[in-house]
N, C-alpha and C positions, 0 to 999 in steps of 0.2 A: 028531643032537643038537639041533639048530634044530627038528625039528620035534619032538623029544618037547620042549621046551619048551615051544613054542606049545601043544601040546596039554592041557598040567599046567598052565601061570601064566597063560597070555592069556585065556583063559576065564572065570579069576575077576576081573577088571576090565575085559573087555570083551564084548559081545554074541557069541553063537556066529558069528555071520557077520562081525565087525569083526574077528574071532581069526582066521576063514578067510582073511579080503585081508591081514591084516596077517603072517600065516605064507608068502603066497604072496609078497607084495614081498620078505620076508629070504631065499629060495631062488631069485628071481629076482637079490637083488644076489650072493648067492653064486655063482652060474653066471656072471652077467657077470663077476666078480670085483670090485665096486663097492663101497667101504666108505661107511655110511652117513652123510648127510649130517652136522653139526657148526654151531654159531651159537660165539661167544666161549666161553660159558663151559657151552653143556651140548646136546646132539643137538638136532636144528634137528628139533623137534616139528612145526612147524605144513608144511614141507616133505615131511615124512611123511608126513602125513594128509591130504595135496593128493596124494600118490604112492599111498597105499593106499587112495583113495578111503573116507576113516572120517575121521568128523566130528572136527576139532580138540581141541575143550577136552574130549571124552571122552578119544583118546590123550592129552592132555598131564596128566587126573589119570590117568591108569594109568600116565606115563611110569618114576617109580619102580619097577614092577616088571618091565615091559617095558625095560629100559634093560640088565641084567646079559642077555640073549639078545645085543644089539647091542654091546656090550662081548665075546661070545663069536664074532660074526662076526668082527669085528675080530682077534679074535688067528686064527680060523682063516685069513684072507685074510693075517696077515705071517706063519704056518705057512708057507703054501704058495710064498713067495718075496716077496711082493707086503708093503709100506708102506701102512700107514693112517695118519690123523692122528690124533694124540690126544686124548683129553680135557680138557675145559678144568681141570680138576685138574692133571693132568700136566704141560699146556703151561703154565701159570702158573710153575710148579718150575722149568722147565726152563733151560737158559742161552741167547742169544744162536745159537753155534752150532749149537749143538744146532735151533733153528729153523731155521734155514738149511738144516739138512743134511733135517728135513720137507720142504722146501720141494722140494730136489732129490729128494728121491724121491717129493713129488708129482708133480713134471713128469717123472719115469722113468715111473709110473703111469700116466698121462695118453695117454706112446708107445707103451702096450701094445694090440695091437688088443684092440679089444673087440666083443662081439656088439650090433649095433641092438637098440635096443628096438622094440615091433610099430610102425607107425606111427598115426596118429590116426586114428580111422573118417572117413570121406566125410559132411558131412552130408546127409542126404536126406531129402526133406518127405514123402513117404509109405513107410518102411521095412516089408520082408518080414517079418511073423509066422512064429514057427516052426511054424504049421499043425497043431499039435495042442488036441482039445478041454477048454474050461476051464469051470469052474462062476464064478457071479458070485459074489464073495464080497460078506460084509455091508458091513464098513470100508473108511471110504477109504484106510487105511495097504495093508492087505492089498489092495484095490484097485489102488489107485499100485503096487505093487509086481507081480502081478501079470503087468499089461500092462508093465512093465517089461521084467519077463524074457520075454514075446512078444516082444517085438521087439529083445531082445538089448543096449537100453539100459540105461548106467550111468549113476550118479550123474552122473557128470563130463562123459559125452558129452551127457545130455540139456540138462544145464546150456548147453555150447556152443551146441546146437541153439537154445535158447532166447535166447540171448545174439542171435543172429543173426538172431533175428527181433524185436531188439529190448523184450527184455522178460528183466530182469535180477533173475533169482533162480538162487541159485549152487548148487555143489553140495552143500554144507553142508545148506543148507537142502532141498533133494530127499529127502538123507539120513536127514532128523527128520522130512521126512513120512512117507517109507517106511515107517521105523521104529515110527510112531507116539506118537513123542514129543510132536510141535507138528504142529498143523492150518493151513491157510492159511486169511489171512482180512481181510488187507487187499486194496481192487483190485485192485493187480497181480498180487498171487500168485493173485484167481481168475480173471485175464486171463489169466498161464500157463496155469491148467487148462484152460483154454477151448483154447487153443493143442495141450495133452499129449492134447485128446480128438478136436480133429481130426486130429493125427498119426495117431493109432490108431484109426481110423476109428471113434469112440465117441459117443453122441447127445449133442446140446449139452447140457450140466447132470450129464451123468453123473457126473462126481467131486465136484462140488458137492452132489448129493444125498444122499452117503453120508454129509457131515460129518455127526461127532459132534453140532452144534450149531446145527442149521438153522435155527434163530430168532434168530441169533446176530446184530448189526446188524454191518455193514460198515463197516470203518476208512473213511472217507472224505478227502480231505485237505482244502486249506484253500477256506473258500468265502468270496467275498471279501464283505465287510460283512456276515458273522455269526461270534459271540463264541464261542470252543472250548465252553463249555458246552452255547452251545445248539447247535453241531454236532454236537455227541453224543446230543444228543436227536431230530435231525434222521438221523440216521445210520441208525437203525431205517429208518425208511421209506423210504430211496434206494437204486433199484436197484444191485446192485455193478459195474457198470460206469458212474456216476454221472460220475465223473470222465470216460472218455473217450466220452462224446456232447458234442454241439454247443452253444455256449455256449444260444444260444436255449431247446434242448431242455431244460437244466438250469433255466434259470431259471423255465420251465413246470412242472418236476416240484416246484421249492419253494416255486410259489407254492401250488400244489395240493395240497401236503405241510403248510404253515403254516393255509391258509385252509378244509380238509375238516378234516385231520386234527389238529392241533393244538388251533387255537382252534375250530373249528364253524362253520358259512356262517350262522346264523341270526341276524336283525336284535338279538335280545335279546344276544347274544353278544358283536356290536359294542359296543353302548352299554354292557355292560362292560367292554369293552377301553378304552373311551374312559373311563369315569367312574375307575377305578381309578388314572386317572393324576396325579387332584385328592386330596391327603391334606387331611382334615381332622378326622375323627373324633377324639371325647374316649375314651381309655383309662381303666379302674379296675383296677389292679395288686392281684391279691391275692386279688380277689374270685372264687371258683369255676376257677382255676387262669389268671385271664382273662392274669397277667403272662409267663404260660410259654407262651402262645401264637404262635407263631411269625407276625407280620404277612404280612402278604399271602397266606395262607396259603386264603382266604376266593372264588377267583376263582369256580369251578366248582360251588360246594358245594351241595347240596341238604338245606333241612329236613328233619325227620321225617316230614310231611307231607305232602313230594314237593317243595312251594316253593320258589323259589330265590332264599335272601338277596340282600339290596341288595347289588350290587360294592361300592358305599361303606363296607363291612364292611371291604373290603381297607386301607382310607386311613385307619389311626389313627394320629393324629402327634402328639398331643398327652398326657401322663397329667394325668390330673382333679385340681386341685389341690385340697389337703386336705380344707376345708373341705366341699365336695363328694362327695368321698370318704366323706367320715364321712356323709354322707345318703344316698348310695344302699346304704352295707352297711348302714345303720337298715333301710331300703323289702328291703332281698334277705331281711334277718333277719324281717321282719316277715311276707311272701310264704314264707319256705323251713323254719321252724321247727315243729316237730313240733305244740307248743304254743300258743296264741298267749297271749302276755306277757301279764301281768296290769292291767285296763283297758284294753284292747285289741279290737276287733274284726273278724273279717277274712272274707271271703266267697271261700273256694277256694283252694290252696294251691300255689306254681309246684313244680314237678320242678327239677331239675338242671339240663335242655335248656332248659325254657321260660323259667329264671331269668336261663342265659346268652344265650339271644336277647333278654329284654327291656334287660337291662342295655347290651348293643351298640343294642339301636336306640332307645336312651335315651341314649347315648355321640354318635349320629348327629344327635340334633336339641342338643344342648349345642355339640358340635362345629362344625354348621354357623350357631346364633348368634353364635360365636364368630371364624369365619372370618372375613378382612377384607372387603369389599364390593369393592374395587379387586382383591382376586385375581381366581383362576380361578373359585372359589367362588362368589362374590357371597356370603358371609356377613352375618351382620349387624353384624359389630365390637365385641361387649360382650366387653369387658374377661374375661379367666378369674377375676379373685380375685370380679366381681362374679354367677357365675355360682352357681342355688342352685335348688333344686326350689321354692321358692316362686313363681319365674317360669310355674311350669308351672299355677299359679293362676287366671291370665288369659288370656282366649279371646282378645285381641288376639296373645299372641304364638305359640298353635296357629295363628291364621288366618294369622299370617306362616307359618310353617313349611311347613303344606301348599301353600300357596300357591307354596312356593321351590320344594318336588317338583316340583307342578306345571309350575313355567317349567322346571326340570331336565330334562323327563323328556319334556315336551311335552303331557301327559295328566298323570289323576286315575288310581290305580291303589286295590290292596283294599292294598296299605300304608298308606295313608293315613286308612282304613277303621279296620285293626286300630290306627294309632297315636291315634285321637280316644277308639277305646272304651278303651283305657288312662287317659286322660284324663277318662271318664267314671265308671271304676271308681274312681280315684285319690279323686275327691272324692264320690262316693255315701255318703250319711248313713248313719250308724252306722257302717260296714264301711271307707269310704275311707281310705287309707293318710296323704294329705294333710291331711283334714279331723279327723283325731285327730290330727295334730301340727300347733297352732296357731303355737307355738314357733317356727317356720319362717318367718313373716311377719318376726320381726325381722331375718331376714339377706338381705331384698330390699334390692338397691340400686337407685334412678331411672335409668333407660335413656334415652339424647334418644331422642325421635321412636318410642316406644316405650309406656316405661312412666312414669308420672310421680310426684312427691310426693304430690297427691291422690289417685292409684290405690290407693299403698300406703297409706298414710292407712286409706283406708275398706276394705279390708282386716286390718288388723290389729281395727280398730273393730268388724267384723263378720264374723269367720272361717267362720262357719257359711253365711252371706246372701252371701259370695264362693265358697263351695265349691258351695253349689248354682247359683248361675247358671254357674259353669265345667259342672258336671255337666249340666245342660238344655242349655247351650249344645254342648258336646261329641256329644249323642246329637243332635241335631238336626242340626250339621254331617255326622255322619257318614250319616247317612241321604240327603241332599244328596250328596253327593260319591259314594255306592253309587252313585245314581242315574247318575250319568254317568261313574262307573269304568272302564275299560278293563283287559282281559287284556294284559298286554306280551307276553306270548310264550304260542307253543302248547308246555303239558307235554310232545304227542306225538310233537310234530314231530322229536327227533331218532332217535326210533324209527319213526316211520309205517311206512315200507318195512316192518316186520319185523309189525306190527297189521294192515298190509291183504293179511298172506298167509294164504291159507287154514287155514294151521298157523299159528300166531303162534309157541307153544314148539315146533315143530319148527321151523322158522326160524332161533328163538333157539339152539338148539339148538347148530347148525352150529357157533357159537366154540366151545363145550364140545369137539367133534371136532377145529378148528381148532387147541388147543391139544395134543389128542393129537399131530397130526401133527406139529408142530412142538416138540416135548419133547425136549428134549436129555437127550442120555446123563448120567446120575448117575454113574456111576464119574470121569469126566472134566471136567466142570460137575455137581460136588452142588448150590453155590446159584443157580444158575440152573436147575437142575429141580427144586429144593425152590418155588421163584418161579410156574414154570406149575404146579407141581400146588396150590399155594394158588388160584391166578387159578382153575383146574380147578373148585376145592372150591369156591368161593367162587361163580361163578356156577351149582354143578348145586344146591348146597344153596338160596339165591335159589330156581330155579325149583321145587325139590321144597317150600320150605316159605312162598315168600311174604311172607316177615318182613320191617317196617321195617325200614332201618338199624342201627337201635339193638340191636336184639333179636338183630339177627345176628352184627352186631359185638362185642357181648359175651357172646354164648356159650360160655359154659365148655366145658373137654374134659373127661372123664374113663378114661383110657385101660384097657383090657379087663383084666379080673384086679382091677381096685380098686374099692374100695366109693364108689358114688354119693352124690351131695349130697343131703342129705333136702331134700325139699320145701319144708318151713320154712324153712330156711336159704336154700336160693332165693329163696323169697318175703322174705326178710328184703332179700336182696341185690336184688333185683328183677332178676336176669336166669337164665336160662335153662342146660338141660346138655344135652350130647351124652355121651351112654352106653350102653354096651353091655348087651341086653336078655336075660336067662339064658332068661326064659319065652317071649320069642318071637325069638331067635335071630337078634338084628338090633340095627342103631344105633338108640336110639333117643332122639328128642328131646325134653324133658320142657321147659316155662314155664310158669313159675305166672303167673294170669293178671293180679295186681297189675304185671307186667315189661311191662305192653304200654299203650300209650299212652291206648287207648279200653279200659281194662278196665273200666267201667261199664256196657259195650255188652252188649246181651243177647245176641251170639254167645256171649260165655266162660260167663253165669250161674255165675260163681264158681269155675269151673272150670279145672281148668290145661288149657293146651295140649300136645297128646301125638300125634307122630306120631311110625310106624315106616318110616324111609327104607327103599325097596325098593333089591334090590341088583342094579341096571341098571344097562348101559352102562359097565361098571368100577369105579362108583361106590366100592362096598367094598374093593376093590383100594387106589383109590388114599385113600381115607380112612385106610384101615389103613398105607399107606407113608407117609403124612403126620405121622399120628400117632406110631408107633413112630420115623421117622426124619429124614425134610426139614423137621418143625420144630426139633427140636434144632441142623441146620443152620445154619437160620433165627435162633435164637436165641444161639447163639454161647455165650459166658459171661454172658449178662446173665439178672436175675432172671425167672425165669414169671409173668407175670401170670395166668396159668391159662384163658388163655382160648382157644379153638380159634386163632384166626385170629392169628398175629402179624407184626410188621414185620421186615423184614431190618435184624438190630441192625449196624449199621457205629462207625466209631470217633467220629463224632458223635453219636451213638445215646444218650439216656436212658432210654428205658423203652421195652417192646417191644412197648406195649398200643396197638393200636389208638385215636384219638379219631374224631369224624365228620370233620374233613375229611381226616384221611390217608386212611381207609378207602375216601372217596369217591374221593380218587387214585387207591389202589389197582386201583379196580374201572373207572374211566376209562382209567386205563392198560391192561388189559386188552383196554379194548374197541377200545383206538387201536391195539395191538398183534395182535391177534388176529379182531376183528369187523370195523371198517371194512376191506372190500377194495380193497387197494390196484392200480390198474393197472400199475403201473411195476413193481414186485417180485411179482406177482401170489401176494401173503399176504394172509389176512385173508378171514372167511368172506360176510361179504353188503355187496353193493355197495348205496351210499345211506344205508348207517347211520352215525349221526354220533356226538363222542362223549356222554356221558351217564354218569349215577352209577347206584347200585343200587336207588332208587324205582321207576325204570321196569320194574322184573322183574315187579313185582306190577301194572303196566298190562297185560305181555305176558299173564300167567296169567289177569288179570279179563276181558281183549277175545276170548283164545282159547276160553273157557268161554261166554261171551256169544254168540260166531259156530258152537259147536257145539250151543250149547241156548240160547240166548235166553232163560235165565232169570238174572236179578240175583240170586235168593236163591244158585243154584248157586253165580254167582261171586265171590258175599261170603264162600263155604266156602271159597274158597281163599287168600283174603289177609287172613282172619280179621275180615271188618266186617261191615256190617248191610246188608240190601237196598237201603233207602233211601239209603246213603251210595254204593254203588254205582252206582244208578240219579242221583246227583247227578254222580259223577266223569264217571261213563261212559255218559250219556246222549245221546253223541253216535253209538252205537254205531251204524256201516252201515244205513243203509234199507235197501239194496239185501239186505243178509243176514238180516234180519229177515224180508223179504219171499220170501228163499228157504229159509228153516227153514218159513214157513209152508206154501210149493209142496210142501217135502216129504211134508207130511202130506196136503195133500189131492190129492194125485199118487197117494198108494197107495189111495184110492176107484179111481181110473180103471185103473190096476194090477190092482187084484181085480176089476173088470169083465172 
């Protein structure tokens, strides 16, 4: 009867193997003649499932049906002459004596001999295999399990075994690995596997390699003076046995983890770390989405151009009061408008991007007039209410500003370059934004040791006669200051390693593979394999198309079966699709060439940009699983922005679009995760690379096209510019390989000799 029960009810609430132990313990208490155990008021669950070796809160939700079996032991064991206890139902009813009289014919029960149960195995540190041959399986569940039954361990003994080698993971948990429910994945539990694979004479790493999730960062525990956040972030790159090496040894691998991998070894990197920590910048809310910008958001970012903003883009502490406000949306509207206003004059018109950079580094010198002089800053202490684009009049308070870079910075750099020639376009006759608003001279206020009542005075008196000496005086500083300019930092330098290999995109390449290997299983982690196969997408489309930021980041999908974006409509939008091609049977990328920064440039002559990704390397595979599925992941319930690439929407999450500095996160994380190789946890495809945003893809494409033909026009076909702009970036290209393209050719005279 016990076991056609087992056979019909245990089955449907519990695993076929949890239904096998748990039918063997009721025919083992039947033979002993053992009524099963009892708590107060209902069968002592969790005593069970420590006896049948079957994880706890599984028996305790199937107790309900499994409960009327153990209720029918019971009456078979007081059938056969023998006393049980009762149910905590029963015994609640019952009276006084009626306990008592339980009680004695527990201790009759007690007198009855009984049969031993087996006794506990022996532990032993290298245990007999049952000597028969086995195939590897893929998973580590079915792995674990396995070598399990080789060597004839349970849940419960290996637990012992492990207990006693000090390293405390019980059987519960053996159980859900086995099973496949939960993976290990804090230290210790992959110090046990370390432990379960020299039992079983198996090569170190072996159960580690099968996880599900091998890119998966290591719980780490506490590291003393860093904040849980950034342990988390820290966790990625410590090897999992982090915790038990030697204090020395740890503090080596975090300083090598913060100072390659985090922030970068390059002197420009520092003096960001250092300036970021001075807030002083003027904010304008409102203007081009500048108030939904999340501060400090600015560390690592790269322009469109490849450039890397001031850190002092990070330190905005102040918003612009009104006054002010209301003069730079005049100057954005007057820069960003289709039309220009009528009596109006204007020579070129800002984009979206170039509007939002100049309004920050017009935020930066308002800012630092305003700082106080006794801070950290050395500001210049003008008051905010006295603060007005009429200041920006006089060459006195340009020559302070560059000046203050200068002591800042130590050097004259090309910012200070591009901020005079704003200074000079500002007031250029006919077209300057300054000198058609005369207006503006009345809301100057006298600055001590600055600006004075006579300055303003004969400004107002002569708005035109003050706008061009600013304007002369601007173009002539800034040719000054060219002159003795300084590069703060090399573009190339956090990629070198990858430019002076013979392949630069085979090179690059390796994270693209790097990320294969390291892909976690989708059935078990969706967003975390929806995660690498974006980083996936996101660096193979980079090296197949070359595309600024911008262009990349906002390209649209349109997935296979639907009809494409016309042309038009592109170009209306100014960004680009990714579609699927009926006539050449391929994805194909379409940009009109208004969406690209230099479309004046005689590469596009008007023409959009159109290439057919080839379908290498998996490429199609995983574009097509992106599309159809791990974005959707990615996206959760939040609106489509419609653009290929999107952010993993969490419950902070606004919008799921891409801007440039997450994207440039994005593609940094990537490289921190995937590219820098790490020694400690040896992940990560090439040693010496550091991190870096997605500008430098189109260095790798123009250096490797340059080292395999030495010609500039070649390498301007692939990152969509003109020779000449090439031959300016990358005119530092290897003597040494220029000098060996040419050996090439006159090697094969001596060859046909």
């Amino acid at each position: 009867m016990l076991v056609k029960f087992c056979q019909q009810r245990a089955p449907t609430v519990l695993l076929p193997r949890d239904a096998d132990l748990f039918q063997n313990w009721l025919l083992d208490l039947l033979a002993a003649r053992v009524p099963p155990p009892l708590t107060e008021r209902d069968y002592d669950w969790r005593a069970i499932a420590h006896a049948c070796d079957v994880d706890h809160a599984d028996l305790q939700r199937a107790g309900p049906v499994l409960a009327p079996g153990l209720d029918a032991l019971r009456r078979e064991l007081a059938r056969r002459g023998h006393v049980t206890v009762k149910r905590a139902a029963a015994r609640r009813q019952s009276s006084g004596s009626e306990r008592d009289a339980l009680h004695r014919d527990a201790d009759r029960l007690d007198a009855v001999p009984r049969r031993r149960g087996p006794r506990a195995k022996p532990i032993v540190e290298f245990p007999e295999s049952d000597g028969r041959p086995w195939t590897d399986p893929p998973s580590f569940a079915d792995a674990l399990d396995l070598h399990m039954r080789r060597y004839g361990d349970t849940a419960k003994h290996l637990a012992r075994v492990l207990e006693a080698s000090a390293f405390q993971v019980d059987a519960t948990a053996l159980n859900l690995w086995r099973r496949g429910v939960k993976v290990p994945r804090a230290s210790r539990s992959l110090a046990a596997l370390e432990l379960i694979e020299r039992r079983y004479l198996l090569p170190l790493g072996y159960f580690r390699s099968k996880l599900p999730n091998g890119d998966r960062c290591t719980s780490a525990g506490t590291i003393a003076g860093i904040s849980r956040a950034e342990r988390r972030r820290l966790a990625w790159h410590l090897p999992h046995d982090f915790d038990r090496r030697p204090l020395r040894e740890r503090e080596e691998i975090l300083e090598w983890v913060q100072r390659v991998v985090i922030t970068g070894t390059t002197d420009y990197r520092r003096f960001q770390a250092a300036a970021m920590k001075q807030r002083y910048s003027i904010r304008f809310p409102g203007l081009l989405d500048q108030s939904s910008r999340p501060r400090g958001l600015y560390r690592f970012c790269r322009e469109e151009d490849g450039s890397l903003p001031d850190p002092d883009l990070a330190s905005a502490a102040l918003d612009a009061p009104p006054q002010l406000a209301e003069e730079m949306a005049d100057l954005v509207r007057f820069k960003t408008a289709t039309l220009t206003a009528y009596g109006y004059q204007r020579n070129g018109v800002w984009g979206e991007e170039t509007a939002s950079q100049k309004i920050e580094h017009i935020g930066l010198m308002f800012g630092a007039l305003a700082a106080s002089p006794s801070g950290a800053v050395h500001g210049f202490g003008v008051p905010l209410e006295n603060l007005s684009f009429g200041l920006l009049l006089f060459p006195i308070v340009w020559d302070w500003y560059i000046q203050w870079r200068e002591r800042r910075r130590g050097f004259y750099t090309a910012w200070e370059v591009d901020m005079l020639r704003i200074a000079a376009a500002l007031t250029r006759a006919e077209t300057g934004w300054l000198r058609q608003n005369p207006q503006l001279a009345e809301r100057i206020r006298p600055i001590p040791n600055l600006i004075t009542e006579r300055d303003i005075a004969a400004a107002r008196a002569d708005w035109d006669a003050a706008c061009e000496q600013m304007h002369r005086h601007g173009l002539a500083r800034a040719r000054e200051v060219q002159r003795v300019a300084r590069i703060h930092r090399d573009p190339f330098e956090p990629i070198m390693v990858v430019l002076e290999a013979d392949s630069p995109v085979a090179e690059y390449r390796k994270i693209t593979e790097e990320i294969l290997r390291l892909m976690p299983d989708e059935k078990r982690y969706p967003r975390a394999a929806a995660e690498a196969v974006r980083a996936f997408l996101m660096l193979r489309l980079g090296l197949h198309l070359g595309l600024r930021q911008k262009n990349l980041r906002q390209l649209l999908v349109c997935p296979r079966g639907r009809l494409p974006t016309s042309e038009r409509r592109l170009a209306e939008m100014k960004r680009g699709e990714l579609r699927w091609s009926e006539r050449d049977q391929g994805w194909e990328v379409l940009i009109p060439a208004v969406a690209f920064k230099n479309a004046n440039s005689s590469f596009f002559g008007s023409k959009p940009f159109r290439l057919i990704l080839p379908d290498l390397g998996s490429l199609y595979h995983y574009l097509e699983a992106y599309i159809d599925r791990h974005r959707r992941v990615l996206l959760k319930h939040a609106a489509d922005p419609g653009t290929l690439f999107v952010k993993t929407v969490k419950l902070t999450s606004k919008d799921a679009a891409y801007c440039q500095n997450t994207f440039y996160e994005a593609w940094r994380l990537a490289i921190q995760r995937y590219g820098i190789h790490n020694p400690y946890t040896g992940r990560g495809a090439i040693k010496g690379l550091l991190p870096h945003g997605p500008h430098n893809v189109r260095d790798v494409l123009a250096t490797h096209i340059l080292k395999k033909t030495g010609s500039y026009e070649q390498a301007s076909y692939a990152i969509q510019d003109t020779p000449e702009m090439v031959a300016k970036h990358y005119g530092r290209f290897l003597p040494q390989d220029k000098a060996a393209l040419a050996a090439q050719i006159l090697n094969k005279v001596w060859e046909a000799a």
